[in-house]
N, CA, C and O atoms as a GROMACS GRO file, in nm:
protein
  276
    1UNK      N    1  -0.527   0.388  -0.611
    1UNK     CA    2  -0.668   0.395  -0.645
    1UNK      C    3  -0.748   0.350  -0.524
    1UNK      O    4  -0.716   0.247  -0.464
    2UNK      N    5  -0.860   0.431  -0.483
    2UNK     CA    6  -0.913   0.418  -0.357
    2UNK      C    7  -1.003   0.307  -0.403
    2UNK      O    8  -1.014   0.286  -0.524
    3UNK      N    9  -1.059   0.244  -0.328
    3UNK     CA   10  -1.190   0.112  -0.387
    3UNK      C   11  -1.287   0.152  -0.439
    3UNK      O   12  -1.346   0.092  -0.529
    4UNK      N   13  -1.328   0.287  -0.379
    4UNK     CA   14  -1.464   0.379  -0.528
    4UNK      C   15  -1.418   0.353  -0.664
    4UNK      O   16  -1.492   0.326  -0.759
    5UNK      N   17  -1.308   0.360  -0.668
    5UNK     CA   18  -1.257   0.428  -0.820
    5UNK      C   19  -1.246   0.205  -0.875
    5UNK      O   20  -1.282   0.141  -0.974
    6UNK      N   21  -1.183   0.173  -0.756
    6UNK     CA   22  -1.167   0.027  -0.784
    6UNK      C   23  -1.279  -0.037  -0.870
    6UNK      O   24  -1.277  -0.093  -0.979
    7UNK      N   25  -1.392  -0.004  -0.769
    7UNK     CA   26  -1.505  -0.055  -0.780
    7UNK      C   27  -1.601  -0.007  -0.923
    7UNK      O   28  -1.662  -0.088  -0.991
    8UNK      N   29  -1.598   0.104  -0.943
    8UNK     CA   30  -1.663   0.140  -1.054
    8UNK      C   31  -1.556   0.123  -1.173
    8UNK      O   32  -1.563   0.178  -1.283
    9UNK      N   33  -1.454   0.032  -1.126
    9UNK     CA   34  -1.338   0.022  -1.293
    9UNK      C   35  -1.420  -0.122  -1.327
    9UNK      O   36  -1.457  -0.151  -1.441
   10UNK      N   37  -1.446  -0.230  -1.178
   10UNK     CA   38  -1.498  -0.352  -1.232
   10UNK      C   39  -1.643  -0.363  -1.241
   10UNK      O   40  -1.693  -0.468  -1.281
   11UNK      N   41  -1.724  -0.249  -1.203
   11UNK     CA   42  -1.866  -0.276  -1.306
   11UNK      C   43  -1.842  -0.199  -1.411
   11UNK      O   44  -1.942  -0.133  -1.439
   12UNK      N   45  -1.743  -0.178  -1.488
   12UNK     CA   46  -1.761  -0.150  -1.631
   12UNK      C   47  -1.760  -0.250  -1.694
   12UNK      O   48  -1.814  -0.272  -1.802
   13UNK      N   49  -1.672  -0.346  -1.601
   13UNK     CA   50  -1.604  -0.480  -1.682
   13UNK      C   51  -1.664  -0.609  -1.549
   13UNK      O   52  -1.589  -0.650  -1.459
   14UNK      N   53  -1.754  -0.638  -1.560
   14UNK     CA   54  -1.840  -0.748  -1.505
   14UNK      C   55  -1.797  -0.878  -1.538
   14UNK      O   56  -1.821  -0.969  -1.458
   15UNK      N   57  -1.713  -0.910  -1.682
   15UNK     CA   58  -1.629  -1.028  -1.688
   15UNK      C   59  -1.566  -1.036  -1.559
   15UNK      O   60  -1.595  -1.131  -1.486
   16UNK      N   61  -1.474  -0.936  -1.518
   16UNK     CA   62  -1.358  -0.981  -1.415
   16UNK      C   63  -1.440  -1.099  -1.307
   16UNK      O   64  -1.395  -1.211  -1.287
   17UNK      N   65  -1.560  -1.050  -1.249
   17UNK     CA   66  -1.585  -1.156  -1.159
   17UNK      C   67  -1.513  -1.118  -1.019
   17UNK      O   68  -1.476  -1.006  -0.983
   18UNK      N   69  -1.505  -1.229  -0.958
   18UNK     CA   70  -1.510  -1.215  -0.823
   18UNK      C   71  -1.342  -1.249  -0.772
   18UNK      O   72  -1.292  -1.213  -0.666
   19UNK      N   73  -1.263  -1.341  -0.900
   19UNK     CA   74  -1.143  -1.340  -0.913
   19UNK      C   75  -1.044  -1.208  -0.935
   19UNK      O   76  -0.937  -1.186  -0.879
   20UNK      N   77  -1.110  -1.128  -1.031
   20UNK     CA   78  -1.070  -1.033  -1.062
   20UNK      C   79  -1.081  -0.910  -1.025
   20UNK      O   80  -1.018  -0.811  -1.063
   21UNK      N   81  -1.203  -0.924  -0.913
   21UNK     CA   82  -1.167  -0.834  -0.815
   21UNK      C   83  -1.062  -0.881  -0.714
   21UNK      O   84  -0.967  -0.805  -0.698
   22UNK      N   85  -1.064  -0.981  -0.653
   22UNK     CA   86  -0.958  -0.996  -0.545
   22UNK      C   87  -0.809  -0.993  -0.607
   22UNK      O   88  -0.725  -0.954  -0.526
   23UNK      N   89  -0.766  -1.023  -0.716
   23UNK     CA   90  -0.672  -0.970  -0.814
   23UNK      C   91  -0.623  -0.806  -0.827
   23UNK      O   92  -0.504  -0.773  -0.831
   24UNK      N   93  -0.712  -0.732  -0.832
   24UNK     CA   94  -0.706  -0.565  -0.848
   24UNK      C   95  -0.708  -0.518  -0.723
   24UNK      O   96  -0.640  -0.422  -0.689
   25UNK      N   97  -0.789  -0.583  -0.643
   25UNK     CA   98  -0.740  -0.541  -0.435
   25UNK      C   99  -0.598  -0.598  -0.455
   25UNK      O  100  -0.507  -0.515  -0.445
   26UNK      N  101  -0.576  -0.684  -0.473
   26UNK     CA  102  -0.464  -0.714  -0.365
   26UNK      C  103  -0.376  -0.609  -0.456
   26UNK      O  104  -0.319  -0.521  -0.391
   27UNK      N  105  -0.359  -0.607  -0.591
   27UNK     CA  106  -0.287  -0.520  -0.665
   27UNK      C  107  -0.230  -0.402  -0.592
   27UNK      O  108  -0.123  -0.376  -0.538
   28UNK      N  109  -0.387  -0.315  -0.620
   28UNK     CA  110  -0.380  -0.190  -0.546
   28UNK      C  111  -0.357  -0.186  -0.356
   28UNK      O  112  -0.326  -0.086  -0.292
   29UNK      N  113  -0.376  -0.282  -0.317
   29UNK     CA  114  -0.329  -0.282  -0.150
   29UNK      C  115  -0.142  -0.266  -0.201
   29UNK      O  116  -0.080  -0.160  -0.187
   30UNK      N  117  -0.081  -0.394  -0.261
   30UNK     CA  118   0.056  -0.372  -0.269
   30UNK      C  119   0.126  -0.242  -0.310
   30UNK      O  120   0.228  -0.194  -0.259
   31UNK      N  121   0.048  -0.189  -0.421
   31UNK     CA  122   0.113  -0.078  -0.449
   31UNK      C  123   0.110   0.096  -0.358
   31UNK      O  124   0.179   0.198  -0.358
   32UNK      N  125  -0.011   0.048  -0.294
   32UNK     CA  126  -0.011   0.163  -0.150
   32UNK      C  127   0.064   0.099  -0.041
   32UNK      O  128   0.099   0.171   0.052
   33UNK      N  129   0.092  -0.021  -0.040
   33UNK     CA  130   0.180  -0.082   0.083
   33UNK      C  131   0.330  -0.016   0.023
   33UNK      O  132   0.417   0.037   0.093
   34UNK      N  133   0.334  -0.033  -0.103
   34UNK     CA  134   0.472   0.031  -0.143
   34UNK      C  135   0.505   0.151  -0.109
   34UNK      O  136   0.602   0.172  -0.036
   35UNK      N  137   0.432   0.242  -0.156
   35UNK     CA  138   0.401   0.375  -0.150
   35UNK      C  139   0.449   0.436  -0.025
   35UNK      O  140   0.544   0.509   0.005
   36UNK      N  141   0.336   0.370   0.050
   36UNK     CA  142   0.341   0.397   0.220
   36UNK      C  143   0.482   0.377   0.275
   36UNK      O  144   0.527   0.452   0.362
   37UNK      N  145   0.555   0.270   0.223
   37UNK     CA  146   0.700   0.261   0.275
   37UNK      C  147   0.804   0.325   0.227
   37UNK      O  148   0.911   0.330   0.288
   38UNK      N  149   0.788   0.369   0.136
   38UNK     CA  150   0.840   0.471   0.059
   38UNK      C  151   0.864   0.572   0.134
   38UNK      O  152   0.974   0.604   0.178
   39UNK      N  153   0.734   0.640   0.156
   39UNK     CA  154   0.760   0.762   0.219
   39UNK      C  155   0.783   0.784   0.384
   39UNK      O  156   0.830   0.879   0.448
   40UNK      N  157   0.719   0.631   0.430
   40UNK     CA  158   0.792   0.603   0.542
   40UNK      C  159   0.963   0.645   0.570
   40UNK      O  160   1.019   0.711   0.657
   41UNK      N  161   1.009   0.574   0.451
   41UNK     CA  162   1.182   0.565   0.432
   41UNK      C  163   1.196   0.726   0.448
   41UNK      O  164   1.287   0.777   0.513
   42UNK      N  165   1.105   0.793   0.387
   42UNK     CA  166   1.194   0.960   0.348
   42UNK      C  167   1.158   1.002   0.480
   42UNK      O  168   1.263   1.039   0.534
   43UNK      N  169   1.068   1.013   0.554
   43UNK     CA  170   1.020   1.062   0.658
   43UNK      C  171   1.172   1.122   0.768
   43UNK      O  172   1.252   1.034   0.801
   44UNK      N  173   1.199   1.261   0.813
   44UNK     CA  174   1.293   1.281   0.924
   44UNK      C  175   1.273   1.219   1.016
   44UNK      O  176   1.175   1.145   1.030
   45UNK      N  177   1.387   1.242   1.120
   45UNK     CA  178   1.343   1.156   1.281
   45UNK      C  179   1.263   1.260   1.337
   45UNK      O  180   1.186   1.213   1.421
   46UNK      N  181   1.251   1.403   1.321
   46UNK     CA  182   1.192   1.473   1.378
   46UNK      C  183   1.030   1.363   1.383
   46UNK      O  184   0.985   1.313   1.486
   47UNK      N  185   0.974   1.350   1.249
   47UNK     CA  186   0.835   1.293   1.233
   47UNK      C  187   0.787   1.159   1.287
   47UNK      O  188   0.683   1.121   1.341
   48UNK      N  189   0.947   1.079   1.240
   48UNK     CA  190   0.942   0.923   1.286
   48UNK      C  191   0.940   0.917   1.477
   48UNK      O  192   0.929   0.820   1.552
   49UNK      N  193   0.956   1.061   1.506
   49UNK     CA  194   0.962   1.056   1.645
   49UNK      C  195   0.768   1.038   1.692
   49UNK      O  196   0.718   0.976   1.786
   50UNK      N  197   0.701   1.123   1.579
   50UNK     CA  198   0.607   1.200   1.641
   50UNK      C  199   0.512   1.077   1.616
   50UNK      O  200   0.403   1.067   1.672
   51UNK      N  201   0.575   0.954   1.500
   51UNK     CA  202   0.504   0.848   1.496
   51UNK      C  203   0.490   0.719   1.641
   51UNK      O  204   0.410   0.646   1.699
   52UNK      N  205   0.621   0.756   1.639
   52UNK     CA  206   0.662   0.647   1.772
   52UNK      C  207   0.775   0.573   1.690
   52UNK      O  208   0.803   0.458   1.724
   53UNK      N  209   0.807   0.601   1.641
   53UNK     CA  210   0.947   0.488   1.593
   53UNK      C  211   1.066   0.561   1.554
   53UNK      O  212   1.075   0.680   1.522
   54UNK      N  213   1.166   0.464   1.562
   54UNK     CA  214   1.318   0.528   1.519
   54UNK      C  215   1.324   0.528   1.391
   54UNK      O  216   1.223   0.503   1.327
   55UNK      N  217   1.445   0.558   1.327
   55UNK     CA  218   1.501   0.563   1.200
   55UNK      C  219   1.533   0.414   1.168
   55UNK      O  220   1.517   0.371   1.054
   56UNK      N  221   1.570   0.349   1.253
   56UNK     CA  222   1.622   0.144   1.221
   56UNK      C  223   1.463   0.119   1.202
   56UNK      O  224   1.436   0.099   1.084
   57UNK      N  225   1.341   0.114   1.293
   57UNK     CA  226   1.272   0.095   1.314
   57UNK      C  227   1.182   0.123   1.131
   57UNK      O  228   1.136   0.026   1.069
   58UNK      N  229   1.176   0.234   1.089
   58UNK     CA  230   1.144   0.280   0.984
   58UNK      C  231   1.189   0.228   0.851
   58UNK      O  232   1.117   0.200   0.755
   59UNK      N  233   1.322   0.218   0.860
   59UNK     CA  234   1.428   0.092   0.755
   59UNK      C  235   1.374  -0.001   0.692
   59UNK      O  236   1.334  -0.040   0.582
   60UNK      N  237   1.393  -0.035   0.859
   60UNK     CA  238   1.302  -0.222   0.849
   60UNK      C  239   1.225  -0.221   0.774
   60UNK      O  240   1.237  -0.289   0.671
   61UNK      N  241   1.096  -0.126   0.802
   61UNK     CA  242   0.969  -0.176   0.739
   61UNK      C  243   0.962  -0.168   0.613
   61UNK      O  244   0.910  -0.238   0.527
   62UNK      N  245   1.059  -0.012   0.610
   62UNK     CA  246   1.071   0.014   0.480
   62UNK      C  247   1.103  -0.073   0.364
   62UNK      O  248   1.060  -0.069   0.248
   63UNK      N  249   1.195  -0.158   0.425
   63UNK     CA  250   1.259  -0.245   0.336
   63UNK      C  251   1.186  -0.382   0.301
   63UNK      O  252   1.220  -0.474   0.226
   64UNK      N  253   1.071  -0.362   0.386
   64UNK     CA  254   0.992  -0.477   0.329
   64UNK      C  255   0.948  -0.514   0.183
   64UNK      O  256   0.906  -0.418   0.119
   65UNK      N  257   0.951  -0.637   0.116
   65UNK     CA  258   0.863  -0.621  -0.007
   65UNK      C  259   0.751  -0.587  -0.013
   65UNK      O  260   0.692  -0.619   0.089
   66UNK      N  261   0.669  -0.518  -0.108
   66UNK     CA  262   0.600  -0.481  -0.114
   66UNK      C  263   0.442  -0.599  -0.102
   66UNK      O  264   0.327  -0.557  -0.093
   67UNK      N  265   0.469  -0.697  -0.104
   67UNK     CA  266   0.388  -0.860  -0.094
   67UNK      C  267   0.390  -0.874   0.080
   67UNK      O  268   0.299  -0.935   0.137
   68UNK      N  269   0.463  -0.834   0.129
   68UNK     CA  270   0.467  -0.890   0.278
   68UNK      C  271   0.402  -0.851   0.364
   68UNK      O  272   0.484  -0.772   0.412
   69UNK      N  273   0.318  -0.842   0.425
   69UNK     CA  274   0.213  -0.725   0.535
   69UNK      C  275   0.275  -0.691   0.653
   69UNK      O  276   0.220  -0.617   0.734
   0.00000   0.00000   0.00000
């Protein structure tokens, strides 16, 4: 969920506050941090070339938790 969509979920709901936004960012940051490594992982070397990194290089990150930056 991009932060437009973020943003107009918490002025429906004005309880959340200012907690509950930084709660639903960090949410949605982790779950595109996931995402992103995800498809990092599937990515060929042909692409991981065109990024600048190897296949170990790609692993790694990949294998990060999804909490870790």
């Amino acid at each position: 969920m991009n932060s437009h969509l973020l943003n107009s979920h918490l002025d429906r709901h004005p309880a959340a506050g200012a907690a509950g936004r930084r709660a639903l960012a960090a949410a949605y940051a982790w779950n595109r941090r996931r995402h992103e490594r995800r498809t990092l992982a599937e990515l060929d070397d042909h692409l991981l070339r065109d990024i600048g990194i190897d296949r170990h290089q790609a692993l790694v990150e990949a294998s990060k938790p999804f909490w870790e930056a």
